[in-house]
C-alpha positions as a printed Julia matrix, in Angstrom:
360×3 Matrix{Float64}:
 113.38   77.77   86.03
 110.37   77.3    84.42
 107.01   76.36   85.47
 103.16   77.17   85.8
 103.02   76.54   89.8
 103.3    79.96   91.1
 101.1    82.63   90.55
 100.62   86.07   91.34
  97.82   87.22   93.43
  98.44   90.61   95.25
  99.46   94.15   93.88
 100.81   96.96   95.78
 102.28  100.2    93.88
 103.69  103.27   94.88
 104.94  105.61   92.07
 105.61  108.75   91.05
 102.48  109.02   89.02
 100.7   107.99   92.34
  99.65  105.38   94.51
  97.52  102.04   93.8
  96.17  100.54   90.29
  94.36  103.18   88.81
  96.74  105.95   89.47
  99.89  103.83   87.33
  97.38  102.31   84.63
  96.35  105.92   83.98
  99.95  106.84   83.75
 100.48  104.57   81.31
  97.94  104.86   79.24
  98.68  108.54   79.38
 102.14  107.31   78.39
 103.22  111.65   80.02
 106.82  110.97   82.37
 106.72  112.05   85.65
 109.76  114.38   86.06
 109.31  117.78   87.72
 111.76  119.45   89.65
 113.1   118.03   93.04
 112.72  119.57   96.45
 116.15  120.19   97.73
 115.85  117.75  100.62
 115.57  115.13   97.53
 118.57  116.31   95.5
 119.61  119.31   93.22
 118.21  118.32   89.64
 114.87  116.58   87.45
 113.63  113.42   88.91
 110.15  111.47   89.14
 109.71  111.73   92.83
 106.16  110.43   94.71
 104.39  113.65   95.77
 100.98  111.96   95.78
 102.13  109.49   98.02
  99.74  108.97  100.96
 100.78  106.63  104.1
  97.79  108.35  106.56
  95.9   105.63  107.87
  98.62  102.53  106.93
 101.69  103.21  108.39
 100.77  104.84  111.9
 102.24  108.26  112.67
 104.66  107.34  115.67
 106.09  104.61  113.04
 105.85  106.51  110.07
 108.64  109.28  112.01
 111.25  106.35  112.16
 110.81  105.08  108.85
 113.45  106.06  105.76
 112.08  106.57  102.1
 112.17  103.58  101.12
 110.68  101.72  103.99
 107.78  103.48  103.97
 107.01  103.2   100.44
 107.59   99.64  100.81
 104.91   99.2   103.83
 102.27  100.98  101.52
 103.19   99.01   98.66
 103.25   95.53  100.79
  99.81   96.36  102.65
  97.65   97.11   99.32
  99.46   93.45   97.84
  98.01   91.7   100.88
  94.21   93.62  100.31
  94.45   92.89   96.9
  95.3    89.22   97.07
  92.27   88.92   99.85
  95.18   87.65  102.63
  95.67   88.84  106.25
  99.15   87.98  106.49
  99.31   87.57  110.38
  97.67   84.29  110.9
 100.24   82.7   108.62
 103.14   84.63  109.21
 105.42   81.35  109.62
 104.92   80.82  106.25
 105.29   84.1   103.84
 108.74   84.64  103.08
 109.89   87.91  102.75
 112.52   88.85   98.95
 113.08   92.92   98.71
 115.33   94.22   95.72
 116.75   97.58   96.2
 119.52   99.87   94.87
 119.06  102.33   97.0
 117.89  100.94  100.26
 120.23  102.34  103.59
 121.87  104.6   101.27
 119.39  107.57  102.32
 119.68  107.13  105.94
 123.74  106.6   105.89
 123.86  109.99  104.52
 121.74  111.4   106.83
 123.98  109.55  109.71
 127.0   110.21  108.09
 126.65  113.85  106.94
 126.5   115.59  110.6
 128.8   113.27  112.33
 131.87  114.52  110.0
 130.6   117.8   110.01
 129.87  117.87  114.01
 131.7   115.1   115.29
 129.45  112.16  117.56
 127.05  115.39  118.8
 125.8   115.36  115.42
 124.82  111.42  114.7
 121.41  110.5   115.56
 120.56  107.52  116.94
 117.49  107.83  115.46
 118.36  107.42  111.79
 120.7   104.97  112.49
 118.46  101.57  112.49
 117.71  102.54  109.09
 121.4   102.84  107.58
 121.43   98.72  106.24
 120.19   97.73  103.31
 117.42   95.38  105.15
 115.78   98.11  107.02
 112.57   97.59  104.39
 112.46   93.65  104.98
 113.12   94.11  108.89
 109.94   97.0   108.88
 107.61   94.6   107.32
 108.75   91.97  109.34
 107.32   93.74  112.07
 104.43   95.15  110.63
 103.01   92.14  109.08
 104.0    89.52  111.45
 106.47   87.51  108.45
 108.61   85.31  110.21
 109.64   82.99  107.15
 112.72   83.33  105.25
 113.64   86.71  104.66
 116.72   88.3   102.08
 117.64   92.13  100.26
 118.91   92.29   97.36
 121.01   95.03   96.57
 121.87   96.36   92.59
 121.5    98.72   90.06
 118.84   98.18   87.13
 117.41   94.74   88.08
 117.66   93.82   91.88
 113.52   93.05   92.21
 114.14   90.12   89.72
 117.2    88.62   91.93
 114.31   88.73   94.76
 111.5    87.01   92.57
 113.88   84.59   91.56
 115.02   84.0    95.48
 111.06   83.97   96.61
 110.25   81.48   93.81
 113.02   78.83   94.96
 111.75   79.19   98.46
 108.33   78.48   97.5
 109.42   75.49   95.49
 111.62   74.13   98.15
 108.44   74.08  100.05
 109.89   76.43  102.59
 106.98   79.13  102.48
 103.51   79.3   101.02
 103.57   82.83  100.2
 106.1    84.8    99.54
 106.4    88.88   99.57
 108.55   90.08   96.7
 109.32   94.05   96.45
 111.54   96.27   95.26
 111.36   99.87   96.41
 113.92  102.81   96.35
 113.75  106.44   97.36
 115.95  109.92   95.98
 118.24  111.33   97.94
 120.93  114.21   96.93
 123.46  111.56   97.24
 122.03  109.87   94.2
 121.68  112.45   92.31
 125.12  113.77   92.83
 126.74  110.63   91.78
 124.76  109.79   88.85
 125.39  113.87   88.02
 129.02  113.33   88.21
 128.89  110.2    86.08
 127.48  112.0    83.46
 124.67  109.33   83.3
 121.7   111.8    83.66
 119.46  113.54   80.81
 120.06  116.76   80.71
 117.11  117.34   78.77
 114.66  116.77   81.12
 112.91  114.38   78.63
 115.12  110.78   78.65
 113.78  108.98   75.24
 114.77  105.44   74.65
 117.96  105.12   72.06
 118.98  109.56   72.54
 121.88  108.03   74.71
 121.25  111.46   77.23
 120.67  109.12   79.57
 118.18  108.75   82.39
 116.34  110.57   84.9
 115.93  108.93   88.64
 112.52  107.87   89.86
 111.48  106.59   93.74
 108.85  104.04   94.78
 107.79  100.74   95.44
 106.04   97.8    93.76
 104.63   94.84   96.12
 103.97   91.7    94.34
 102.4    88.54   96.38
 103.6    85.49   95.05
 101.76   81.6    95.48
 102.29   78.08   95.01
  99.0    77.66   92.98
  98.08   75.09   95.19
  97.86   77.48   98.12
  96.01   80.28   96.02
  93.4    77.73   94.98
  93.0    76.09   98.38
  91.84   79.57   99.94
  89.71   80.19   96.48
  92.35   83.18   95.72
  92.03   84.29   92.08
  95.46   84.9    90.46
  96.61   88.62   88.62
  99.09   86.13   86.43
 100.86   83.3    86.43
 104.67   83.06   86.66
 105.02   80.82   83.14
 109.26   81.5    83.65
 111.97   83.41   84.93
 115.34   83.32   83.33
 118.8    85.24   84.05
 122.05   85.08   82.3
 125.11   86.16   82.89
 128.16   87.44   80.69
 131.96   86.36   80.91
 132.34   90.33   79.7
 131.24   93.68   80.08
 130.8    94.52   76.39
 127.79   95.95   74.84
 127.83   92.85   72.86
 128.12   89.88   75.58
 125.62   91.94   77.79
 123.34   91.76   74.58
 124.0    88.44   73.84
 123.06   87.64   77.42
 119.77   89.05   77.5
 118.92   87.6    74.35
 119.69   84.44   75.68
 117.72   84.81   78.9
 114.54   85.67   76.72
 114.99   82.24   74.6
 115.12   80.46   77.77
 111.63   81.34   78.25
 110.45   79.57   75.98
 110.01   79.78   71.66
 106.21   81.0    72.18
 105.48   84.93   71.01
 104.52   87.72   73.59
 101.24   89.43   72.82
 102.66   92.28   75.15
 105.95   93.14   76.02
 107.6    95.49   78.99
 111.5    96.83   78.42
 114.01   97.83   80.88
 115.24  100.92   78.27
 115.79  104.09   80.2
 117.82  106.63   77.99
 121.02  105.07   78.7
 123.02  103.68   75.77
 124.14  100.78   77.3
 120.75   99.59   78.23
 118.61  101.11   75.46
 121.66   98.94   73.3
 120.6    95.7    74.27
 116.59   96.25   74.21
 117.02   97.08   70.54
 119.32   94.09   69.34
 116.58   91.86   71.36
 113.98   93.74   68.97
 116.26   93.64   65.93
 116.52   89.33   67.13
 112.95   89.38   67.28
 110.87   91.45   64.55
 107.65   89.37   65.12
 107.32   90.37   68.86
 105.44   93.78   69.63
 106.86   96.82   70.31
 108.26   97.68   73.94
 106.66   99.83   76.56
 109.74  101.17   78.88
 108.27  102.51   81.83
 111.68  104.02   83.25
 111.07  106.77   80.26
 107.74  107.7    82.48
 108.47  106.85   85.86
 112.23  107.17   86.29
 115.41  104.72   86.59
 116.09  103.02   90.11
 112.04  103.7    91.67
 111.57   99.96   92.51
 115.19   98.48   90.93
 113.0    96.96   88.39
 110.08   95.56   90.09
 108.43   98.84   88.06
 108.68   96.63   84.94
 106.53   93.61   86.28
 104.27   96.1    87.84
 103.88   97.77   84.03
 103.26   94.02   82.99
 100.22   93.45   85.4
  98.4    96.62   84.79
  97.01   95.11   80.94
  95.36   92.02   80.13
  97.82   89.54   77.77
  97.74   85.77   77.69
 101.25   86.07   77.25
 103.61   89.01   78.8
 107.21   89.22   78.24
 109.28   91.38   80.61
 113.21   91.79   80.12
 115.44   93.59   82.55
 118.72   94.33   81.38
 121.41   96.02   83.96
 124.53   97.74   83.42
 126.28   94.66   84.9
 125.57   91.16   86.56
 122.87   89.09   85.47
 120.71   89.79   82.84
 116.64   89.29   83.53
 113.43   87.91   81.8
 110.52   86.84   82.52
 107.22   85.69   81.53
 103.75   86.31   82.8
 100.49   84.26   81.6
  97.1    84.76   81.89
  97.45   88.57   82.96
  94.33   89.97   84.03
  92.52   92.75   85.33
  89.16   91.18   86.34
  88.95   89.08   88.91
  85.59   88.27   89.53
């Protein structure tokens, strides 16, 4: 797909680094990572977990109780997208659709459910967690919250679920079948997660993932809120846009060879168009596989600028790569290129126009 119709005009982040704007553009111009030790409750092990993250007056305190990880991460992110884009979602709730990518989404609760029921028997399940053990929990939540009664999907994968979502909310909005559209991805830890990736040998030992080691990644939790308009609708209400959606491309391999993944996300970035990025945002993590295919699309492309890979700083899965077109909004380029690549499925690009900071 490719088009200048839809535009971007809220931003919501929660992150390891902290919550809102200032917090992540500071982190990256910082360019320190965000790993620490985890508490136990979070998993055994190094991992970029939110400590600064601060729901008091958003997410009210009998709700806040019955909310998993990544819910609540996602109702902070989603209610600083709506301030920012100037839009009280309730009066038009018919009409803002609702896309959420996750990996990690019901996986947090399930344990929790799971865990003392074979260890107690029924005594031990709580009824309680158990609303919160599907995948949707996040998208139900701010339902609820925000009053969003339009079309509403999750997306569940690895490296690159947010984009599935943005590419979801922007064929709703072009099928005319919402005016605004909600896109998020959000994830939280959980020793679960770090027990599997530990046993698949996929995490940096190190404590320090750098992009081409192969060590391999460290996990990260949040959740990025982006609010995405026709531009008709942002210009009727006099909304000023962060970017604009110039295109969004995916491709897909017959294979699961370094080679045909590489080839894929290569080809997704031509789709975009022949024009050069001024700025450009990587999905590169630590991970030879992934770090593999960011470098032959740099070896493709020597003109382009170097790649910022916020995973290295903020940690793989916080946001299923929503964190990447977060990263992409937080500097001013006429042109920003974003790629996405995933350890299987569909590989992502996209690019943003007219990225800015100042909206006044």
């Amino acid at each position: 797909m490719s088009s200048s119709d839809l535009v971007i005009t809220g931003l919501g982040l929660v992150l390891p680094c902290g919550d809102g704007l200032e917090a992540a553009r500071a982190s990256l111009a910082s360019v320190a990572p965000c790993f620490g030790s985890l508490p136990e409750t979070l998993g055994k092990g190094l991992g970029a977990a939110c400590t600064a993250f601060g729901p008091a007056g958003i997410i009210p305190p009998m709700q806040l109780r019955r909310l998993d990880r990544p819910s609540r991460f996602a109702w902070v992110a989603a209610h600083q997208a709506f301030q920012d884009a100037g839009l009280d979602p309730k009066p038009m709730g018919e009409r803002i659709a609702v896309a959420v990518g996750t990996l990690t989404g019901g996986s947090e609760a399930s344990e929790a459910f799971m865990r003392p029921y074979l260890q107690r028997g029924p005594e031990g399940a709580s009824p309680l967690v158990f609303p919160n053990c599907v995948a949707n929990a996040a998208s139900g939540h701010l339902a609820l919250a925000f009053g969003l009664k339009g079309p509403s999907v999750t997306f569940v994968d690895r490296e690159n679920a947010a984009f599935v979502a943005l590419e979801q909310a922007a064929r709703w909005l072009r099928a005319g079948l919402a005016e605004v559209a909600l896109v998020l991805g959000t994830d939280g830890l959980f020793p679960l997660l770090l027990d599997i990736c530990r046993g698949a040998r996929m995490l940096d030992r190190s404590g320090h993932p750098e992009f081409g080691s192969g060590r391999g990644f460290l996990p990260g939790e949040g959740a990025q809120a982006f609010l995405l308009e026709t531009r008709g609708h942002a210009e009727a209400r006099g909304a000023k846009p962060r970017a604009t959606l110039r295109a969004l491309a995916s491709r897909s391999s017959a294979g699961t060879s370094e080679s045909e993944r590489s080839v894929a996300l290569c080809a997704a970035a031509s789709d975009l168009g022949p024009e050069t990025p001024h700025r450009r945002i990587g999905g590169g993590n630590g991970l030879a596989r992934l770090d593999a295919m960011e470098a032959n699309l740099a070896a493709a492309h020597p003109g382009w600028p170097a790649a910022l890979h916020p995973k290295l700083l903020w940690g793989e899965f916080g946001g299923s790569g929503a964190q990447l077109l977060a990263a992409a909004l937080l500097e001013p380029a006429d042109r920003a290129l974003v790629t996405a690549p995933a350890s299987s499925g569909a590989q992502f690009a996209a690019l943003l126009e007219g990225v800015r900071l100042d909206r006044s």
